[in-house]
N, C-alpha and C positions, 0 to 999 in steps of 0.2 A: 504494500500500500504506500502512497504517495502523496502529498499535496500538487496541484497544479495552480501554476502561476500563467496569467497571460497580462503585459503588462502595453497599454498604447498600441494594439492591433489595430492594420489598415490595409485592405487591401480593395483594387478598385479593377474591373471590370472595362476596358475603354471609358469612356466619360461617368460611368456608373462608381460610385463608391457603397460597397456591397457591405462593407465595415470599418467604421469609421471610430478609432483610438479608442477599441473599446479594451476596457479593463478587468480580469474576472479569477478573483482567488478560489480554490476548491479547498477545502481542508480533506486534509485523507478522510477516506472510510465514510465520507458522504454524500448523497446522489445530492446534485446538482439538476433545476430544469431551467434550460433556456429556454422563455416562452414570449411569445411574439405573432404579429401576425405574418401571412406569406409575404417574402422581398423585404423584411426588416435585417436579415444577413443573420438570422442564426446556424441556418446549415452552413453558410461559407466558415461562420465562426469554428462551426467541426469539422470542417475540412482539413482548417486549417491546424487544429490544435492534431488534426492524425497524421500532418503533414501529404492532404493528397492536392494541399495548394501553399505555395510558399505567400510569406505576408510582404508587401511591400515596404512597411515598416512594423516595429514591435518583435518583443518577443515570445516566446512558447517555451515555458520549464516544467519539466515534472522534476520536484525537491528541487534537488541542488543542478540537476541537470538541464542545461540550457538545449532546447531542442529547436528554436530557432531565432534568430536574430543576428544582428550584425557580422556577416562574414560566416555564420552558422547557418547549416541545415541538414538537420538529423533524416535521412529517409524512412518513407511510413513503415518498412517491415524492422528497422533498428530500433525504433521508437516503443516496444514492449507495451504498444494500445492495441485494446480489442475493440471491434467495432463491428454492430449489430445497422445491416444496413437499412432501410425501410421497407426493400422487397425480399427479404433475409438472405437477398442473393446463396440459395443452396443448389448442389451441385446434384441435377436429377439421376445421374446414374451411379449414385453412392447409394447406399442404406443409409440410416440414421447413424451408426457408430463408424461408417466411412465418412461422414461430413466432419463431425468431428473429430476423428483422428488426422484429416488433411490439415488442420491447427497445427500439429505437432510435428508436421515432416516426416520426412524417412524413418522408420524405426519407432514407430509411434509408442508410445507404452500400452498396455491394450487394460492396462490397472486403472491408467489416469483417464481413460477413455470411460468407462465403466463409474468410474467415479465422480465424474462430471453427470454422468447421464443422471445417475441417482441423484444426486443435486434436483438435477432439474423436474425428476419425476418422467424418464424416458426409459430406465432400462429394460423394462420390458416390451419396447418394440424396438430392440435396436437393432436390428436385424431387416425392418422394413424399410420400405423405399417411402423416402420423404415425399412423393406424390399422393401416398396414400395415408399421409395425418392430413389432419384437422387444421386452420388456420392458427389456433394457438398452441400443437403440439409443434408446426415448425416454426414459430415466434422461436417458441424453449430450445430448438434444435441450433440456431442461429446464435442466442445466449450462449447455450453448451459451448459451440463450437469457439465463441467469443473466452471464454473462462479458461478452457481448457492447457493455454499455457501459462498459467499463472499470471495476465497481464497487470501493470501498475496502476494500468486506467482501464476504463470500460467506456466507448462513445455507444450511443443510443439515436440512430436518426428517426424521429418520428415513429417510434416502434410499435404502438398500436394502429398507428390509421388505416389498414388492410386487414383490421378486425370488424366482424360486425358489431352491431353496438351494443346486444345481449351477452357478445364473449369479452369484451373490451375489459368490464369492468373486473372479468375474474382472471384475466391472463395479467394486467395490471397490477393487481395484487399478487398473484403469483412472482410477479418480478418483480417488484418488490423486496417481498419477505426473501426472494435468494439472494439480491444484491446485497441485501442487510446479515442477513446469516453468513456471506462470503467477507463481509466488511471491507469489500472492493468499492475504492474511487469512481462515481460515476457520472457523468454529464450525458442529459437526453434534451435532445431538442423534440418540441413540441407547439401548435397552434390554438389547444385545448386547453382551459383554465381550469375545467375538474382535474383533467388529467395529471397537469403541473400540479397543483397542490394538494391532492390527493398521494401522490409518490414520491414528493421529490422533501430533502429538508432543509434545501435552500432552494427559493426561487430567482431567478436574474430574470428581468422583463425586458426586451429589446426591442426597439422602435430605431428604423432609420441607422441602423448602423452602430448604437450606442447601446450600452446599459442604464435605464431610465431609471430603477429600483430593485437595491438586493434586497434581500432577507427570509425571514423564516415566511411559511406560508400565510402561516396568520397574520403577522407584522404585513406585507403588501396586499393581501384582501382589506385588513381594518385600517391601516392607516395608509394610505398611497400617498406617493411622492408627488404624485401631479395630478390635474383632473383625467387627462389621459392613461396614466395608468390607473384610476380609479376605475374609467370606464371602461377598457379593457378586459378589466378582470370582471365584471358583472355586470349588474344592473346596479344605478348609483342614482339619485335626489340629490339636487342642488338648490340648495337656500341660501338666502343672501344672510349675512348675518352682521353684527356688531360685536369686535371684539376691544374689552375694556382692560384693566392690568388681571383681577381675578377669573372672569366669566366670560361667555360668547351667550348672547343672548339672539334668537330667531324666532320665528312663528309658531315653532313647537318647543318651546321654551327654553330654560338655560343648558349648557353643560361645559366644563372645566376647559379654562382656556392654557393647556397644556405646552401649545408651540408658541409663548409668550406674544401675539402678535396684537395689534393696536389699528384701530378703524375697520372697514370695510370690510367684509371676510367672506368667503363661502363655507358652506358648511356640509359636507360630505356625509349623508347616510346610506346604507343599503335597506333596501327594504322590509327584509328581516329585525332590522335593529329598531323597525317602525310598532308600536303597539297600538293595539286599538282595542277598544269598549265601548260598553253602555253607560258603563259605569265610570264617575272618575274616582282617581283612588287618591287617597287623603294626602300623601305623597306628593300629586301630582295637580294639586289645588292651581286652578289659572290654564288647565290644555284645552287645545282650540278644538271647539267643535267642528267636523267635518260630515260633507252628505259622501255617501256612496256613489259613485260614479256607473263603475263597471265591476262583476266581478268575474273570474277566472278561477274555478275548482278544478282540481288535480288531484282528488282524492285524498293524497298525504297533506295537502295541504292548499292555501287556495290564494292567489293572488288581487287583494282589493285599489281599485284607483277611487282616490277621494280629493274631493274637490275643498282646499280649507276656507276658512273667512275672505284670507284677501286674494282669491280664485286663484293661486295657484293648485296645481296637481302634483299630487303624491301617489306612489304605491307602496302598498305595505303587503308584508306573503308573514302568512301568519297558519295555524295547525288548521286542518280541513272543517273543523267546527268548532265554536259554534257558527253555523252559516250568516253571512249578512248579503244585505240584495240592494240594489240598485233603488236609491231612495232615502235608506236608511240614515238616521245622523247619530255617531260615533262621537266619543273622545280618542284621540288621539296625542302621544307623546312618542319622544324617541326613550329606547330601553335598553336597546345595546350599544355597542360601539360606535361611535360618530366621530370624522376628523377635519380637523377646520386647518384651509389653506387660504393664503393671500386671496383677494381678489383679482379672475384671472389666472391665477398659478397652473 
């Protein structure tokens, strides 16, 4: 296991600058998601970090080992990264225990072949021909074969999106809980914001070329760096707000003015952190009555747009029941997490 460092990466396409000085530390033994949307440069970002494209400028370390920059360039098979592609590129006239032992080369050890498979939950087909698993048995075969030489890194390009969307969520978890029991270095690039935060224990959000916001999953869903990455990541309500040295006060009332800022402010909620009632609760003495707008049930749970006092619109996604309908007038306050950014930010 390794750290990687990648420090001031740039690399540019004819007129096109596909990534633009961006910065991104890994701590070992952590999966990492780079998430973004399409042509923001996170695949070129892993290209570059497997070395299948050199940077114009910046460098590429795993530890102490500089793998690219000035006068340096490690090539991708010296580089000891495994790299799971997003069509798992497997070789159809292997079986499953020939894909991955082509990992190991000549002389394969047929122990450490065997032992990867069990990892993944394969050995018992290892003898068939990869045409005939399942979409997420060759996800695992592609893993396998990525693991199988003990790499320092593991890259991930977009590795579920050729799952359908009933296996997504268990092959995901599956990989997972191996990267984690392997306590292998991992970066997966990704367009999915369940996906990224649901797997990963860092998230890096990339826009245009750059890194817009690290952090743990929860730190960039609740507090985003910008309104852009707020929106990105979900569904987000913007109010205008006033923030004073103590409080941020807005139309659905106070809460803790934390990024010390002064005048003007927006005030970032998710939907989720929106409550609503019949009732106000003694707590929340002064929240603004709202009518129902529209509602949207989903069984688990059910999405309301409400209309407040001085007509702007909100949505709140609150548990399937008790039901409200189109009409209805609600108290409404924020309950969970809220984050207030400059005006504009």
């Amino acid at each position: 296991m390794s750290s990687i460092s990648c420090v001031g990466l740039c690399k540019s396409f004819g007129d096109v600058r596909a990534v633009d000085g961006l910065s991104l530390h890994v701590e070992e033994g952590t999966t990492v998601a780079l998430l973004g949307p399409s042509g923001c440069g996170k695949t070129t970002t892993l290209r570059l970090i497997a070395g299948f494209e050199r940077p114009d400028s910046g460098t590429v370390a795993i530890g102490d080992r500089v793998l690219a920059g000035p006068g340096t360039f490690v090539p991708p098979e010296k580089r000891r990264i495994g790299v799971v592609f997003q069509d798992y590129a497997l070789f159809p006239h292997y079986d499953v225990a020939g894909n991955v032992a082509y990992a190991l080369g000549r002389g394969a050890d047929p122990a450490r072949v065997r032992e990867v498979l069990d990892l993944v939950g394969l050995a018992a087909v290892a003898d068939r021909s990869v045409n005939e698993l399942s979409g997420g048995q060759q996800q695992r075969v592609a893993l396998a074969r990525a693991l199988a030489p003990a790499p320092e890194l593991i890259l991930l390009d977009e590795p579920f999106s050729n799952l359908d969307a009933g296996l997504r969520a268990k092959v995901r978890d599956e990989v997972r809980e191996i990267l984690r029991a392997q306590g292998v270095t991992s970066v997966f690039v990704t367009h999915d914001q369940e996906e990224a935060l649901s797997v990963a224990d860092t998230v890096a959000v990339v826009n245009e070329g750059r890194i817009e916001q690290v952090g743990t999953p929860e730190e960039v869903y609740s507090r985003p760096a910008s309104r852009w990455v707020a929106g990105f990541l979900g569904e987000i309500e913007v109010l205008p707000g006033t923030a004073s040295n103590g409080s941020v006060t807005c139309e659905l009332g106070s809460l803790p003015n934390r990024a010390g800022l002064t005048g003007e402010v927006d005030v970032l909620v998710r939907p989720e952190s929106l409550a609503v009632d019949t009732v106000e609760p003694a707590d929340r003495r002064g929240s603004p009555e709202a009518t129902v707008v529209s509602r949207s049930f989903y069984g688990h749970d059910q999405l309301l747009e409400l209309r407040l006092p001085s007509g702007a619109m909100v949505r709140a996604r609150r548990l399937g029941f008790p039901a409200w309908h189109p009409g209805d007038r609600v108290r409404v306050w924020i309950e969970g997490p809220a984050d207030v950014l400059a005006r504009g930010a």
